[in-house]
Phi, psi and omega in degrees: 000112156338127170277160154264167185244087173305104181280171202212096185261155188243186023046029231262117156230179191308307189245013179197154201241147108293144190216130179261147175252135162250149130305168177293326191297184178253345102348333189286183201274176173228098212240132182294159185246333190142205180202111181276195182245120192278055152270167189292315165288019163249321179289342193268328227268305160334312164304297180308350158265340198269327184258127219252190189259324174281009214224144156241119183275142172198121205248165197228094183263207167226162180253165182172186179309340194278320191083210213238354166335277211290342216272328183310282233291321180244043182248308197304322160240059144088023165295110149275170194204136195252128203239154168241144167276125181315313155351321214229026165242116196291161187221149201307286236084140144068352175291065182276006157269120182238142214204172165258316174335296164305307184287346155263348174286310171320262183224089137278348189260313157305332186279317218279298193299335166088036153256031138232170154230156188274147207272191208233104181283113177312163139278139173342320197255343202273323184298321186306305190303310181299328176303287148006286179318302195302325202262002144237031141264338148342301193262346139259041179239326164282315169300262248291303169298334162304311181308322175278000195274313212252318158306295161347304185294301203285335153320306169310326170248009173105358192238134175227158177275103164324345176276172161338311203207109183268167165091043163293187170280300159330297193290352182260346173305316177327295173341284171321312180295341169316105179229136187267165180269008173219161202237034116320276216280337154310301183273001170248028161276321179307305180310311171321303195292328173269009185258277181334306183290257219343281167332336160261013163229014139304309164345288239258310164258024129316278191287042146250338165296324190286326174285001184258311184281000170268343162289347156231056177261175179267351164251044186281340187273346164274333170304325197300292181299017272166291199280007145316313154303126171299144159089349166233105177302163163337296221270001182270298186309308186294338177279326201291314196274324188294351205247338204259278197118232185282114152337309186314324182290357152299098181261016168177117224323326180291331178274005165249037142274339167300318195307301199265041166032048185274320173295141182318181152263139168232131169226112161272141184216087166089244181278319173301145167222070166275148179246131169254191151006172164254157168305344168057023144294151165091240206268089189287025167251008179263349178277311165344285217277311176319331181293313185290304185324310203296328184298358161295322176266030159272027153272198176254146169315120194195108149339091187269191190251355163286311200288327180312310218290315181285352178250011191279126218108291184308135138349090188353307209276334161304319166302301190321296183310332188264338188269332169305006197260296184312289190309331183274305273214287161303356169248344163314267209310326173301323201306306170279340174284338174263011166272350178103358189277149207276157203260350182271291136003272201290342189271307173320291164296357156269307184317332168318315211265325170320315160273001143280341154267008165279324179309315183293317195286302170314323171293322179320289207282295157025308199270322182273024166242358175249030175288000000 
């Protein structure tokens, strides 16, 4: 006998859950059930009411600040659950009551009908590593603004650096060397200036955690195959993979240029097709380090001895892939830049295309471990 299937939507905030009920028909009715207490042993206690020997539960959230505990917590206990991105959840025109009440009856009543999808859950080691990533571009977001904080101050009073370049060695002797006419203001260069060194040497033992843990992470042979690429380094690379995950689920570079909000905006009407902008959807920070990568090939192609250095190992057929990336990619860009395209235009497109040979390369290596 065919079990029925009780859909079950949640709600999730820090300290309370709302929760909605569906039946399997499509028709049926939909009804709120209440509001638990958001810890786990309220979500289990829930379960023990809900599930019967004829009934299979199966729950639905929004992603959100809370993370991924529950969606574990109940995979673990053989439920399935469906996690959603707020983005892809559709919404009424003219709805202006927002409710938590509303918002779980709203969706369960879409997962029931089979207008969402479930979004692509890390694994535990795959999120640690993305934490990692995050918290030192966090912390070079933190340098960058301090730095602008302590020009800013030294501007205001007339001081410029005379050199070439700032935050050298020099410039920071300079730095030392500085005496203000008030000793208020003496100490608040000192602070400006120790704030910055901190901040660059959070950098600085970040990304030496990330080069000491990625060799035993389990997706270390695509950062490795990955770093084949011109313009992408360790730290481009540990991101492209902690932040994408499984590849696999991309079943052809456009949609995981859709993914990484890379593809032109459309608005077509009848014969017109004007295209704007890219859509800037889905994951930004892997679009962030591709952009900056692609800006390697407005030189010309040329095998460097850091890219030899990063390919020693790899497979043939991945190098081949990475220098067809170069010869292509860098004659792209001359190509469109003597067409008049704004250097933002071009740079953007190539990180589009940067990322359908990272797509190749994943596969690449795919076939040859299950080979």
């Amino acid at each position: 006998m065919k079990k029925k299937i009780l859909y079950v939507g949640l709600d999730v905030h820090k300290k309370s859950i709302d929760v909605a009920l569906a039946n399997g028909r499509a028709n049926g009715k939909v009804r709120s059930y209440g509001k638990i207490d958001g810890s786990l042993d309220a979500l289990d206690k829930l379960i023990g009411k809900l599930q019967s020997k004829d009934c299979v539960l199966e729950f639905v959230y929004e992603a959100g600040p809370c993370g991924y505990p529950i969606y574990r917590h109940l995979e673990s206990k053989g439920h399935k659950c469906c996690v959603v991105a707020p983005s892809m959840i559709p919404k009424r025109s003219g709805d202006r009551i927002k409710t938590d009440r509303r918002d779980a009856i709203n969706l369960v009543r879409l997962y029931r009908a089979g207008e969402l999808s479930c979004m692509y859950v890390p694994s535990q080691e795959d999120e640690a590593m993305r934490d990692l990533v995050r918290s030192r571009d966090d912390f070079k977001r933190f340098e960058r603004k301090a730095r602008q904080r302590l020009l800013a101050f030294l501007l205001r009073h007339g001081l410029e650096f005379a050199g070439k370049k700032n935050w050298t060695k020099t410039h920071m002797n300079w730095l030392a060397g500085l005496k203000l006419s008030h000793r208020s203001q003496q100490i608040v260069l000192q602070e400006y200036v120790d704030a910055v060194k901190d901040c660059t040497q959070r950098v600085e033992r970040t990304t030496e955690q990330i080069r000491q843990l990625v060799p035993d992470w389990s997706r270390a042979d695509l950062v490795k195959a990955y770093q084949a690429l011109r313009g992408v380094s360790l730290i481009v690379a540990a991101t492209v993979v902690a932040e994408i995950g499984d590849m696999g689920r991309f079943k052809n570079p456009k949609e995981l240029m859709a993914y990484l909000g890379l593809v032109p905006s459309e608005h077509s009407s009848g014969s017109r097709l004007p295209r704007g902008s890219i859509t800037k959807t889905g994951n930004s920070h892997v679009r962030r380090v591709l952009t900056e990568a692609a800006w390697t090939y407005r030189m010309r192609a040329r095998k460097t001895t850091t890219i030899l250095k990063r390919q020693q190992g790899l497979p043939k057929s991945i190098c081949e892939i990475s220098w067809k990336a170069q010869t292509r990619l860098c004659t792209r860009y001359q190509r469109l830049f003597a067409k008049g395209k704004s250097k933002q235009t071009i740079i953007t497109a190539i990180a589009r295309e940067l990322s359908a040979f990272i797509w190749a390369i994943d596969k690449e290596l795919q076939q040859k471990t299950t080979t």
